[in-house]
C-alpha positions, 0 to 999 in steps of 0.5 A: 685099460683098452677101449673094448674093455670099458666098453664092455665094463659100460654096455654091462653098467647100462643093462643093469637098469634096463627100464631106466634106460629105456625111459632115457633113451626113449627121450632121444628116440622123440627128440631124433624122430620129431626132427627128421619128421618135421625137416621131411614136412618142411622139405616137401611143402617147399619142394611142392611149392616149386613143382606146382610153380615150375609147371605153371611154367618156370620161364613165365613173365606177367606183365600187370597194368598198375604203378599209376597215380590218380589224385594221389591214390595208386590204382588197383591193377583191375581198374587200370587200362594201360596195356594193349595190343600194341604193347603186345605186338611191340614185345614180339618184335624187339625182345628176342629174349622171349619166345612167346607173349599172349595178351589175356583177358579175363572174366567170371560168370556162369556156364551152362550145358543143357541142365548143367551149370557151373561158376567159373572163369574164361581167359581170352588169350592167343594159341600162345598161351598153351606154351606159356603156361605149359598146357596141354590139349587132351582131346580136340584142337586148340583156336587158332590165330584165324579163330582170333581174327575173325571173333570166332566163338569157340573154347578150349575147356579144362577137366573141371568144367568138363566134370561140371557140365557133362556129369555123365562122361560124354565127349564135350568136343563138339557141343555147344556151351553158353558163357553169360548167355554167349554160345562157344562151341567147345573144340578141344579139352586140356590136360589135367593140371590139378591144384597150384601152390595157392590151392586154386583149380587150374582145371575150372577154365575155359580158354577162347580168342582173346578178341572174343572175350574183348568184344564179344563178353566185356565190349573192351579194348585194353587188356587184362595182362600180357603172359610172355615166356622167355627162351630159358630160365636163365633168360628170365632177367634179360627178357625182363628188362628188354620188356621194361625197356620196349613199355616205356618207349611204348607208353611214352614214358620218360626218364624219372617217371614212374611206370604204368606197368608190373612186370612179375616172373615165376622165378621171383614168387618162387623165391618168395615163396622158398623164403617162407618155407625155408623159415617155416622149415628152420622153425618147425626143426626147432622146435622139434630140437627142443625135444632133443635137447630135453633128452639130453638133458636125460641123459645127464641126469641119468649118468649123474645118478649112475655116478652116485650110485657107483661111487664105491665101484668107482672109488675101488677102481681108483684104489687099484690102479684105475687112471681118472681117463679110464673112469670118464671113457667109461662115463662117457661111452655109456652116455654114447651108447644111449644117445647112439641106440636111440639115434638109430631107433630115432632115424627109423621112427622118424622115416616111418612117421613121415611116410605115415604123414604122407600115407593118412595125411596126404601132406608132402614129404622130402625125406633127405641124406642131410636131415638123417646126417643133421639129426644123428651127428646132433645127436651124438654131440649132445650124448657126449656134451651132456655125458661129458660132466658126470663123467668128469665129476666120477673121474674127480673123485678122491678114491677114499672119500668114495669106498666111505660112501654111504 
């Protein structure tokens, strides 16, 4: 018997239980969906998680103090005081591998405006640092290296504090703010940056001369970190080690010693961070796989119960000619049909419900030609691995034995 044929003789068996098969197919549609839902949720945090890195600028390095040993207690990098300007004028001159480096150091106190006040953060850094961190300026002007020089006491603020102090939307470029009791005049404001990846405001900052937050806030002569940024994502290793080797050299280190400096690129958070998500990805579509799996075992069930109720019609088809791969093509294409009508239903719910969990939810989602392929090849595999031995047991009957059933 062709295959149109069986075909028909299969899809004719299916609509004869139409609930029955509902229910069943209904199994495939959770498993399919719940997968291809999941992937989206994984996919898109994972891809977030790259955007928010790659514009915290994807070819930034920090260089931390820290690796040094005191009584035998390893320092937290806060306490430690072993970069300084030289090592910042030291990186510029030998590493060609970097385009810009910016000494930082860092503080946190309040900021007042008239009656407006806010808790929050002021970065001492060059003009460098815009380009490092891939900043922009919206409104005013950036400090410049005369403002560094002369301990100029001027700021570059971010949206968030600009939201904070002039709650009733006038130009902030121009006024004067105060920083624990400080005055900085306010020359320019940044672009909106948003959230990073570790739910921080990038936008509650405020940026001044370096030399500024050094003397005149923290009375300092170390700094906090170096931010460097190399020529090119591909650049990242080489100005990596160039940077390892001009510190040592500059902090007299020898051969065998441990340093007194971290060096951290974005390239190693991001693979840090993909890792996580990569996993946390494979473990939400297995456990949306197990739902796959259970409707396949519907499925089974299904055409397990189908055979015993066809038993005579089988046992007649047998007797007249039926071949024993006619009765299992049978078999086995109704199990097909039913994995494949609820793996396109499956698809389709599930594009739909991430699209809602981006809608109402507002999570990411990454909807990808791979997750629908992986979804619906794994779901004709499992409508032909759990249709295969009832299909097989009704093609094994002894044709007899099957017209005396009862």
């Amino acid at each position: 018997m062709n295959k149109f044929n069986l075909t028909k003789i299969a899809f004719k068996s299916i609509m004869r239980n139409k609930f029955r098969t509902f229910l069943t197919v209904l199994g495939i549609i959770i498993g399919v969906a719940s997968v291809i839902t999941m992937l989206a949720i994984g996919q898109g945090s994972k891809e977030s998680i790259r955007q928010n890195i790659s514009s915290m600028g994807s070819n930034m390095i920090i260089i931390h103090p820290g690796g040094d040993m005191r009584g035998g207690v390893r320092m937290d990098s806060g306490d430690m005081k072993s970069l300084s300007l030289a090592d910042i004028k030291a990186l510029k001159e030998g590493n060609e591998y970097l385009s810009a480096v910016s000494p930082m150091v860092s503080a946190r106190g309040q900021v007042i405006f008239r009656n407006s006040n806010s808790p929050t953060s002021i970065q001492g850094v060059s003009e460098d640092y815009l380009s490092i961190r891939s900043l922009e300026i919206e409104t005013g002007k950036m400090f410049t290296e005369e403002d560094v020089k002369k301990i100029s006491k001027v700021a570059v603020v971010g949206k968030t504090v600009v939201e904070n102090l002039f709650p009733d939307g006038s130009d902030p470029v121009g006024e004067t703010i105060r920083y624990n009791k400080i005055p900085f005049k306010v020359i320019g404001v940044l672009k909106e940056k948003g959230e990073n990846s570790f739910g921080q405001d990038q936008d509650d900052i405020i940026l001044a001369p370096y030399t500024t937050v050094q003397k005149r806030l923290l009375a300092v002569t170390h700094i906090n970190e170096i931010m460097a940024s190399a020529d090119s994502e591909d650049d990242v290793e080489k100005a990596i080690s160039t940077s390892e080797t001009i510190l040592r050299e500059s902090h007299g280190i020898t051969e065998g010693k441990d340093d007194d400096f971290r060096i951290m690129s974005q390239k190693e958070l991001l693979t840090s961070l993909g890792s996580t998500s990569e996993m946390m990805t494979v473990l939400l579509a297995s456990i949306a796989g197990i739902s796959l799996f259970v409707g396949g075992i519907g499925i089974m069930n299904i055409m397990s119960v189908s055979v015993i109720e066809r038993t005579k019609e089988i046992g007649l088809r047998l007797s007249i000619g039926a071949r024993e791969a006619d009765i299992m093509m049978q078999f086995l294409i109704e199990s097909i049909i039913i994995s494949l009508s609820g793996g396109i239903a499956g698809m389709l719910l599930g594009i739909t419900s991430a699209w809602a969990v981006n809608y109402i939810m507002q999570w990411p989602i990454l909807i990808t030609a791979d997750s629908i392929i992986i979804s619906f090849s794994v779901c004709c595999i499992t409508g032909i691995f759990f249709g295969w031995y009832p299909a097989y047991k009704a093609s094994k009957l002894d044709p007899i034995s099957a017209l005396r059933y009862e």
